[in-house]
C-alpha positions as CSV (number, residue, x, y, z in Angstrom):
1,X,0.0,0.0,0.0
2,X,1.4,3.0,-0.7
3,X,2.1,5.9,1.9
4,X,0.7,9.2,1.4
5,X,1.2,12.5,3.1
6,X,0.1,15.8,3.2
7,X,2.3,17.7,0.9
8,X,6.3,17.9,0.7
9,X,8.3,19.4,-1.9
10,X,9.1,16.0,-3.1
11,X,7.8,13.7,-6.0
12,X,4.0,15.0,-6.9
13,X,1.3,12.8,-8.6
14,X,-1.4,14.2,-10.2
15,X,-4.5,14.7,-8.5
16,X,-7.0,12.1,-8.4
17,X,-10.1,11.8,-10.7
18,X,-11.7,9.1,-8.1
19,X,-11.8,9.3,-4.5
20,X,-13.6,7.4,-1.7
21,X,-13.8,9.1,1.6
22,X,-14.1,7.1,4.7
23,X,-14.5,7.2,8.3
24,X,-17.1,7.2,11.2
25,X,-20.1,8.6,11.7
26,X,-20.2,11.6,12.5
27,X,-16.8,12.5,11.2
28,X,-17.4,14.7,8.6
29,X,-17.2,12.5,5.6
30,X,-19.8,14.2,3.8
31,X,-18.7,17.8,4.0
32,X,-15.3,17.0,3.3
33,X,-16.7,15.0,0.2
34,X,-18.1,17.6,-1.1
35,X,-15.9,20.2,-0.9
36,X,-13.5,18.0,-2.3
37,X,-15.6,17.1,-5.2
38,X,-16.1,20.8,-5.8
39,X,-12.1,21.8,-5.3
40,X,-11.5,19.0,-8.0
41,X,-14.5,19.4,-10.4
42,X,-15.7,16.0,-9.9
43,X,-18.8,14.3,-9.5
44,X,-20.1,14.2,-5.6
45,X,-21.5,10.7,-4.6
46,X,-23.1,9.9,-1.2
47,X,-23.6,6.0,-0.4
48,X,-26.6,7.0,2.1
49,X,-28.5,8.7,-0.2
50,X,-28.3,5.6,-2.7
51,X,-29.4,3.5,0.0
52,X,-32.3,4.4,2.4
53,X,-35.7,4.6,1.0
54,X,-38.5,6.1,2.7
55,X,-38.9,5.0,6.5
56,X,-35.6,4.5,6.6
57,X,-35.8,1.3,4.6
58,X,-32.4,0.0,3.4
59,X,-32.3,-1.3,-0.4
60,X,-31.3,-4.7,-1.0
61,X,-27.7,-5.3,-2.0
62,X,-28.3,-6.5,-5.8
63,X,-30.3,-3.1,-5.8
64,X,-27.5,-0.9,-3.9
65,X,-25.1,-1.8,-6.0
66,X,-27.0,-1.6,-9.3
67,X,-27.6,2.2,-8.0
68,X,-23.8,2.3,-7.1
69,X,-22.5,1.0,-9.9
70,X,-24.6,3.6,-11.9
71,X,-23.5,6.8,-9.7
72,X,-19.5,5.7,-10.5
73,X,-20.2,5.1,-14.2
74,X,-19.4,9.0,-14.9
75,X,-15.3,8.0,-14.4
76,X,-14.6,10.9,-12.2
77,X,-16.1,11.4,-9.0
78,X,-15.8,11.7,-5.1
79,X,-17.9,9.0,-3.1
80,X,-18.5,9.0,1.0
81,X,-19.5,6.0,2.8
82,X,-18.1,3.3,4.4
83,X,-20.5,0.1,3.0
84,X,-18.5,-2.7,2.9
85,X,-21.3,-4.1,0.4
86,X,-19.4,-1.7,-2.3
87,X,-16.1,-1.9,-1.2
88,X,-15.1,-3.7,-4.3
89,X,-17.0,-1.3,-6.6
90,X,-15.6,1.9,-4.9
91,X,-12.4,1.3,-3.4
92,X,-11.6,-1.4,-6.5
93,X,-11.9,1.9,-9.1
94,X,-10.6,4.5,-6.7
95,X,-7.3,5.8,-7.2
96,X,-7.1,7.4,-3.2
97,X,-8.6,6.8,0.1
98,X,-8.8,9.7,2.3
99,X,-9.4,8.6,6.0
100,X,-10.7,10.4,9.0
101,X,-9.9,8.8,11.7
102,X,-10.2,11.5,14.4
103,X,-10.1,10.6,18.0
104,X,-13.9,9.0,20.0
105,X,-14.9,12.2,21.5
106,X,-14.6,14.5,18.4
107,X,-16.3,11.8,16.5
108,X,-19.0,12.2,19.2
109,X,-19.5,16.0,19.7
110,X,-19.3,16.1,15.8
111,X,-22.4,13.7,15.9
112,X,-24.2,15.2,19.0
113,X,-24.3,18.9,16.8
114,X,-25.3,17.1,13.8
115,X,-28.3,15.5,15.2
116,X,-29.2,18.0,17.4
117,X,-29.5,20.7,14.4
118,X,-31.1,17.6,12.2
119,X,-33.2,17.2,14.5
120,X,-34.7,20.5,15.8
121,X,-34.6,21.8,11.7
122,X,-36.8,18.6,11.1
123,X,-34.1,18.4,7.9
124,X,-35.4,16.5,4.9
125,X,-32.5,13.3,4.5
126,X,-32.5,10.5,1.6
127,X,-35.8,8.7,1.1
128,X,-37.3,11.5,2.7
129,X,-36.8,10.4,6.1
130,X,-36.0,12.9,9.5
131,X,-34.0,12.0,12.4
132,X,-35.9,11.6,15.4
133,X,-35.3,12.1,19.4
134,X,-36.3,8.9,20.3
135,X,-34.2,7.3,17.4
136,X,-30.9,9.3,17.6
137,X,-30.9,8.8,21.6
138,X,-33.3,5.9,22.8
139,X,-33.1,3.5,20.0
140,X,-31.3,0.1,19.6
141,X,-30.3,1.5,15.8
142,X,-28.7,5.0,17.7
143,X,-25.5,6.4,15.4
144,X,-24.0,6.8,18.8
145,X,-24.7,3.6,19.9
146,X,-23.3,2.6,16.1
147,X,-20.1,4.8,16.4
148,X,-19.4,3.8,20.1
149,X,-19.3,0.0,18.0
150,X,-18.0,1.0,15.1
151,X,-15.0,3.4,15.7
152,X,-12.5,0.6,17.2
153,X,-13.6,-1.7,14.6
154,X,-13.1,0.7,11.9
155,X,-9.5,1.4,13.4
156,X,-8.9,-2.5,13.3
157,X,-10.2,-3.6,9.8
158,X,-9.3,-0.2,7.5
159,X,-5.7,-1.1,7.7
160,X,-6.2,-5.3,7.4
161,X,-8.5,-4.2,4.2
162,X,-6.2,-1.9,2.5
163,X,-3.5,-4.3,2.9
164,X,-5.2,-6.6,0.9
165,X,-3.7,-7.3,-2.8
166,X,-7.1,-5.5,-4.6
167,X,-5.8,-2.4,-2.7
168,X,-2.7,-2.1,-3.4
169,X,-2.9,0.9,-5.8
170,X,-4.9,3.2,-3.7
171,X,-3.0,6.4,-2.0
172,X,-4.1,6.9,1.3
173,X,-4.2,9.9,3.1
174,X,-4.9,8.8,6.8
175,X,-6.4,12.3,8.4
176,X,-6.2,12.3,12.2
177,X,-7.6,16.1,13.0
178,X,-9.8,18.4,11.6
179,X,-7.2,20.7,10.7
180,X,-5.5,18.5,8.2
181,X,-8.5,18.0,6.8
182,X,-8.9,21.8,6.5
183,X,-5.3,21.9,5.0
184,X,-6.7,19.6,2.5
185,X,-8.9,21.5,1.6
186,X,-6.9,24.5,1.6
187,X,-4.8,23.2,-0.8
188,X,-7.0,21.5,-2.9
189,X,-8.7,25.1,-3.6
190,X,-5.3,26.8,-3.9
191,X,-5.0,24.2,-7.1
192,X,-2.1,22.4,-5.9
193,X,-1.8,18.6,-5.7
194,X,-3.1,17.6,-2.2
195,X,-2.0,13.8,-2.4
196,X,2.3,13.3,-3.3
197,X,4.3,10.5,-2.7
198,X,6.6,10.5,0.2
């Protein structure tokens, strides 16, 4: 796998045309996604939205990845989500992986403001569907109960998976704080290559 850093004034590559952009919920894979997919004129693809149907209904996996496999078929894009369903689809035609894999308690607050504004907005997500009170905080299918789960596991299988011969090609760019990610960004939008070789 090779190792890839925020910028040095050594070896550049040119910037990537396909991107998958992963990490836990609540991180802020979706707003980094698309301001990504905006600094690099590329198309924006969210996994969620291709997935849930109304009352939070998830599609069945033949259908996900029909509706996957469609979304990627424009060559050039930036995709968020971590659905290990596609993981062959997306990270198998990706040419980098950008991680963020920021500390439990960020991921938390991140998620708390999130579903706190969600929810008093009443905001309109995919399939039509609102977060709730008694879902975000009293339910069995919580995304804090989820990232609690999810955010050691995620720490344990990313690095097993992009080891993995299938992989191989992918640059990854392992963010661990916000403010990489904003350097990222900055760069990105300053039209210099964000992703070079170390």
């Amino acid at each position: 796998m090779p190792s890839f850093t925020l910028p040095s004034p050594l070896a550049v590559t040119p910037p990537p045309r396909r991107v998958a952009v992963v990490g836990a919920t609540g991180s802020g894979k979706t707003v980094l996604a698309r301001a990504m997919a905006e600094a690099l004129d590329l198309a924006y693809v969210e996994l969620d939205a291709l997935y849930w149907g109304s009352g939070w209904q998830g599609a069945e996996r033949d259908v996900f990845r029909q509706r996957a496999e469609a979304a990627l078929a424009c060559g050039a894009w930036v995709v968020d989500g971590n659905y290990s369903a596609l993981r062959d689809l997306v990270w198998g035609q990706a040419q980098a992986l950008v991680w963020l894999d920021y500390a439990l308690p960020l991921v938390l607050w991140r998620l708390l403001k999130r579903t706190l504004g969600r929810t008093l907005h009443q905001e309109l997500l995919w399939g039509l569907n609102r977060e709730t009170w008694r879902g975000a905080f009293l339910s069995r299918s919580s995304l804090f109960l989820y990232a609690l789960s999810s955010h050691k596991r995620f720490r344990r299988n990313f690095p097993v998976a992009l080891a993995q011969p299938e992989y191989a090609h992918l640059a990854v760019l392992r963010l661990r704080t916000p403010r990489q990610a904003e350097e990222l960004l900055g760069l990105l939008h300053q039209g210099q290559p964000a992703l070079r070789e170390t």
